[in-house]
Each structure stands twice: as C-alpha cells, then as structure tokens.
C-alpha positions in Angstrom: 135.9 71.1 175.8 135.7 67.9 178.1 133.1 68.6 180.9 134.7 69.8 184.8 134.8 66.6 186.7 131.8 67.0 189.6 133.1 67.1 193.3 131.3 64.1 194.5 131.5 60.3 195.2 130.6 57.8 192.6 129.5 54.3 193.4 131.0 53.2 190.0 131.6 54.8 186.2 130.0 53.3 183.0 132.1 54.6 180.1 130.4 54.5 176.8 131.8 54.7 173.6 130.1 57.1 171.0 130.4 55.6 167.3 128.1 52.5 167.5 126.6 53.0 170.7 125.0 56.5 171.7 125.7 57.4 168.0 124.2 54.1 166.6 123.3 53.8 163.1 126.6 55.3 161.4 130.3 56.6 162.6 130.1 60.0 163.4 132.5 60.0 160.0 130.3 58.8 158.0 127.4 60.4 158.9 129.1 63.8 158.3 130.3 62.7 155.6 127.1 61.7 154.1 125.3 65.4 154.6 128.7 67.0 153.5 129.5 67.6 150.3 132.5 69.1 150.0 135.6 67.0 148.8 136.3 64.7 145.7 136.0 61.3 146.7 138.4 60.1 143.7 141.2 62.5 144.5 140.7 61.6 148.3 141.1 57.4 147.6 143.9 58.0 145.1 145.7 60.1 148.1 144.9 57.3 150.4 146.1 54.7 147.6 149.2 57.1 147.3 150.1 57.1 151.0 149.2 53.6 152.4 150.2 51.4 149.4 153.6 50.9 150.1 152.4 49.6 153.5 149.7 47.4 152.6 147.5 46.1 149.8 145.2 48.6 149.9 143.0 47.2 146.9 142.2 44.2 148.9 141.0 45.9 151.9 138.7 48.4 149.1 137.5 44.2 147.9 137.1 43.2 151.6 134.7 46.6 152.2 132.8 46.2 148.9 131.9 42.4 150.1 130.9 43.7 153.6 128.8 46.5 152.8 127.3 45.2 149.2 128.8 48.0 147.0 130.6 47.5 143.9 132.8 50.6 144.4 133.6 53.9 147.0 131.6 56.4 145.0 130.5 58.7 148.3 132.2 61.1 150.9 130.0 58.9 153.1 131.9 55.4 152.0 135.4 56.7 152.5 134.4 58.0 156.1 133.5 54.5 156.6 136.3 53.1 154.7 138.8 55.0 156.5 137.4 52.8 160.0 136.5 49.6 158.0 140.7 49.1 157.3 141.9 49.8 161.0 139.5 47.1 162.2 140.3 44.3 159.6 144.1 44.9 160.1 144.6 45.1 163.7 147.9 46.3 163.3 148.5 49.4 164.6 151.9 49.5 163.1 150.8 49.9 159.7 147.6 51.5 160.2 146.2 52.4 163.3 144.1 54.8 165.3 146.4 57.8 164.1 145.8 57.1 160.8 142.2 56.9 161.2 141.6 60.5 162.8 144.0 62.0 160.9 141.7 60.8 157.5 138.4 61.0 159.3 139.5 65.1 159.7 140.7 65.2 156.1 137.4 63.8 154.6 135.6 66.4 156.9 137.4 69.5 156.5 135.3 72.2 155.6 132.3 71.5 157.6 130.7 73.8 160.2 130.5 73.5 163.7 126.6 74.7 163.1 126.2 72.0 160.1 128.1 69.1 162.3 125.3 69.9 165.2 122.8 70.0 162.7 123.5 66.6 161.4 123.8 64.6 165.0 120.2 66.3 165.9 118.4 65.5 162.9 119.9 62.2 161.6 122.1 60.9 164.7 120.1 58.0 166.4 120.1 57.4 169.8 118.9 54.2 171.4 115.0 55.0 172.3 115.4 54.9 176.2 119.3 56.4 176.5 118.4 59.6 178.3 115.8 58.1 181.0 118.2 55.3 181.6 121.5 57.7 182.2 119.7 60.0 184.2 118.1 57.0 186.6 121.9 55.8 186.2 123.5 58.7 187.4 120.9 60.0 189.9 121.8 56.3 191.4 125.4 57.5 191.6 126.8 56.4 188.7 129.7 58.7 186.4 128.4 58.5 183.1 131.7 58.9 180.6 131.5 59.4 176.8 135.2 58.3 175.8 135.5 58.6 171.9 138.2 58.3 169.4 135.3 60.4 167.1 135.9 64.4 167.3 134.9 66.6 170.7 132.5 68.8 169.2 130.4 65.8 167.8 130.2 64.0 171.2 129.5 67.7 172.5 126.4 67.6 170.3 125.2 64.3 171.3 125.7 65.3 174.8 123.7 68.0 174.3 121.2 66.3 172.6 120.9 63.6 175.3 120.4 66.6 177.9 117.5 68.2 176.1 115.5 65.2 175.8 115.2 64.6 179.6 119.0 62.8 180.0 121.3 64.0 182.7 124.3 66.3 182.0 127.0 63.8 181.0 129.7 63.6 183.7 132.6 64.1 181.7 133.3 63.9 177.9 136.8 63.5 175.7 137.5 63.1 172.3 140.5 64.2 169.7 139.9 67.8 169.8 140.4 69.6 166.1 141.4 73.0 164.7 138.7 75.4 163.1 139.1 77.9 160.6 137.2 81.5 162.1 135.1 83.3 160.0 137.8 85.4 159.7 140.2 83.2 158.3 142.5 82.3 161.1 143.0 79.0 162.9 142.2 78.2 166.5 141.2 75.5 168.6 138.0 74.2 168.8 136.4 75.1 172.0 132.3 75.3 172.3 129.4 74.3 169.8 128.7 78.0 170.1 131.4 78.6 167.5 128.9 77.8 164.9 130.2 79.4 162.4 133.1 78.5 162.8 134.6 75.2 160.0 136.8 72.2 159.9 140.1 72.5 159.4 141.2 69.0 158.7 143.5 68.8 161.4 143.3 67.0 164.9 144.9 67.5 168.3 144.5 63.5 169.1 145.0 61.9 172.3 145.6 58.7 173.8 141.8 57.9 174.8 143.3 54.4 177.3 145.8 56.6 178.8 143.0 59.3 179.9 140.7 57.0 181.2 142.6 55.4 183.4 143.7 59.0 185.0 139.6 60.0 185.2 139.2 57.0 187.2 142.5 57.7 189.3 140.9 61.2 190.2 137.1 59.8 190.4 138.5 57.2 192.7 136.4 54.3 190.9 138.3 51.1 191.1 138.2 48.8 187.9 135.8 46.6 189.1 133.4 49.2 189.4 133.5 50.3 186.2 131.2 49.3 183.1 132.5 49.3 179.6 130.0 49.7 176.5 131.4 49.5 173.4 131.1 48.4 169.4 134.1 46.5 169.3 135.3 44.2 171.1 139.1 45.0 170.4 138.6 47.9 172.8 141.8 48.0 175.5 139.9 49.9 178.4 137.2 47.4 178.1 139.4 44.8 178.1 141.6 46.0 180.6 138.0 46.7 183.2 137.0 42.8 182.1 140.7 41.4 183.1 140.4 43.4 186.9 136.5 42.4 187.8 134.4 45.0 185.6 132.3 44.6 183.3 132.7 44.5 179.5 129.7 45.0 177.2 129.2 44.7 173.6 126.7 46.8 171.8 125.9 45.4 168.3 121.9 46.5 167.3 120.5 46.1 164.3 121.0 49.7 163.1 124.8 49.5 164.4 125.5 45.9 162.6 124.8 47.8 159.2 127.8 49.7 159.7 130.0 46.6 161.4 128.9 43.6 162.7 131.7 42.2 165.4 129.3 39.7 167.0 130.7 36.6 166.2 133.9 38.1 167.2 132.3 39.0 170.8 131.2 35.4 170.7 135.0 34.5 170.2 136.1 36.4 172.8 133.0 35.4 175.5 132.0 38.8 175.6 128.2 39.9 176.3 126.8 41.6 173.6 123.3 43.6 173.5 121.5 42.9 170.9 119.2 45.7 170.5 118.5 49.6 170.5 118.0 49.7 174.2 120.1 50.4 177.4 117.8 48.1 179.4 120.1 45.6 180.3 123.7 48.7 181.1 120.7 49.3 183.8 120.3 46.0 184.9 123.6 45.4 185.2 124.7 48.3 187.2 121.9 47.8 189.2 122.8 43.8 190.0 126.3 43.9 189.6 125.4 41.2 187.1 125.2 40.8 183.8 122.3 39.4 182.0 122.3 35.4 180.9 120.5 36.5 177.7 123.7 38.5 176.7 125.7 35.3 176.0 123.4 34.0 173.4 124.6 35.9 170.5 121.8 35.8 168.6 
C-alpha cells in the first residue's frame, strides 16, 4: 500500500507521475503487456470494439494509432496496452472514454500476471532516467516530499519505488495508485497489499481512485502550499499540474527521447507554454527546486 506519511516539515513537494517519467520508455501497461503472454489480443479488440462502438468510432482511433506508432495493425498484448491509453488522450472526453475506462482495460489486458513476474519486468526492462535516484535523494535530504502519483497500478509503482531505493535513491515519501484485486495461490480473491505477495496474480479488477482529489488532501496534511509544489508529468493535460501552474507552482513536461516513442505531446506543451525536458535526466527538477526557477532552455521545445 501507499507509503506512512513522515512526521516532518517539507520545504515543498515535487510530485511525479510514473508512466513516461520514472517509468520512461513504455506505460507500465504496455510494458507488462509485452512480457505477458497470456490473453488473445483478437478476442480482447473485438470486446473493446463490442463495448465502445456505440460511443465512438473506434476504427478511426485503431487508424489514428497505426499512423502514430507505424504499425499496420494491433497484433500484440503489448499494442492494446498502449492502445487502451493512446484513445483516452486523442479524445479528451472523459464522458465517452475516460480515465475509468482506461484502468478498467489496462487490468483486463493484465489479468493473470504475477506480482513476482510484474516486479520482474520493472527491474529488468523498466528504465529509469540515468541520474533519478542521486537526484531524489539530494532532493529530499534538501527537504523536499518526493510523491509518485500514478493512474498506473500500486504494485508497479511499489516496484519502481523499490527499485529507485536499491540503487542509492531515497525511500519515496509517499506513493498512490489504483490498487487491484489478486487471485491467492489458493484460489481466493483479496486485495493487493505488498510485492511480497509474489505469488500471488492479477485479477483483472481495480479498486481506482480519484488521483486529483488525493493529492490535493496529501498536500492539506503535508502542509505544502501550491506554490511550493513541482509537477513532472508526460502530459500536459494533467489537472494537478495544471491546477499547481494556475496558484504559483511549477508545471514540468517530461518528453525524452525514449518516452516520445510511446507519445510525443511536445508540440502540445508548446501550445500550452509549458516547459518541457527534453531528455533522460532530472537535472534541470533539481535546478528548479533549487532556484525556484525554471530553466530558459525548457521553453525551446526542441
């Protein structure tokens, strides 16, 4: 579950988003997805086809994701993970598909993997940007709350967490994602609590939560006012981010090479004047905490 919130004062909070930024070169989805093999990716699109089709053309958003990514067809677990994602950002419309509908087919593709495999997967093939765990630990030992805030699963942010700590990074001040249900080696259901319930598998089904809502209570009980808070995400549709940018924080894309084969929003940072980095590197999340300034170089978009 989400780390104990630490008794002490924090000069400010930089919450980071885990698909595209401490997990950066594929969603936590699709990276599963791609090392899990379980599921038939034709029965899977034609349920999707099935459930979304009287809401939207869901042939033209398959066309608009063959374009992007350079593939003639879905043919992978690994593609509909991404696929699933790809729709909920082209639409912006949380009416007919929206965060909900994400998770919910995000568990569905994964069901079946186990807790041991999932950990497995963000150790060996996860990607971290190079300097991440020497640049949160200075962060925090500086007095900053480092938050990992994810609409991925809790037991895949655990593992990058804990992957973070064991190369030298500090223990992550406090972590949330949509929980899930595992099946027990036994058979029965129960909610997912530990990565030490390795053997335990996913269920398919997800105990969401509303990720804006429970950030802006963290910060309530940190006592971190807005404008000393630093945002770090993929996208720059993100509401906390925006919310922190509108009351004095700071908002920060994160678009790398290795994250820009997956989506590329920086012309849509540009749009919305939002800094972007650039590159695999926390160097300038540092600089900016450190200055309460953010970089020149980040407006260039290129």
């Amino acid at each position: 579950m989400a780390a104990i919130i630490p008794r002490r004062k924090f000069r400010g909070a930089i919450i980071f988003d885990h698909d595209g930024v401490l997990q950066t070169n594929s969603r936590s989805t699709t990276l599963f997805a791609e090392h899990h093999n379980e599921g038939d990716v034709r029965s899977l699109l034609d349920e999707f086809r099935r459930e979304y089709s009287r809401k939207f053309n869901v042939e033209h958003y398959i066309t608009l994701w063959s374009q992007n990514r350079g593939k003639k067809n879905i043919e992978t677990i690994g593609d509909l993970g991404d696929f699933v994602t790809f729709v909920r950002h082209e639409m912006r419309d949380e009416d007919r598909y929206g965060r909900k509908d994400t998770v919910k087919w995000k568990n569905k593709i994964l069901k079946g993997l186990s807790i041991r495999n999932l950990k497995n997967i963000i150790y060996q093939h996860g990607v971290l940007p190079q300097d991440a765990p020497d640049v949160l630990k200075d962060l925090y030992n500086d007095g900053w709350a480092i938050i990992v805030a994810s609409n991925s699963i809790q037991p895949a942010i655990d593992a990058t967490c804990r992957k973070i700590r064991n190369l030298g990074g500090p223990e992550i001040t406090y972590r949330k994602a949509n929980n899930v249900v595992l099946i027990s080696p036994e058979g029965e259901e129960v909610e997912y609590q530990n990565l030490r319930q390795s053997a335990h598998m996913l269920s398919g089904k997800v105990i969401p939560y509303n990720r804006t809502e429970h950030i802006e209570e963290l910060l309530r009980k940190l006592k971190v006012d807005y404008a000393d808070v630093i945002v770090v995400d993929d996208t720059p549709l993100d509401t906390i981010g925006l919310k922190v940018r509108k009351n004095g924080g700071y908002f920060i894309g994160f678009a790398p090479p290795l994250a820009r084969k997956t989506a590329d929003y920086t012309s849509k940072f540009k749009d919305e004047n939002i800094p972007v980095i650039l590159k695999e590197s926390f160097e300038q999340i540092h600089y900016t905490a450190k200055k309460r300034q953010v970089p020149e170089s980040l407006y260039r978009y290129s």
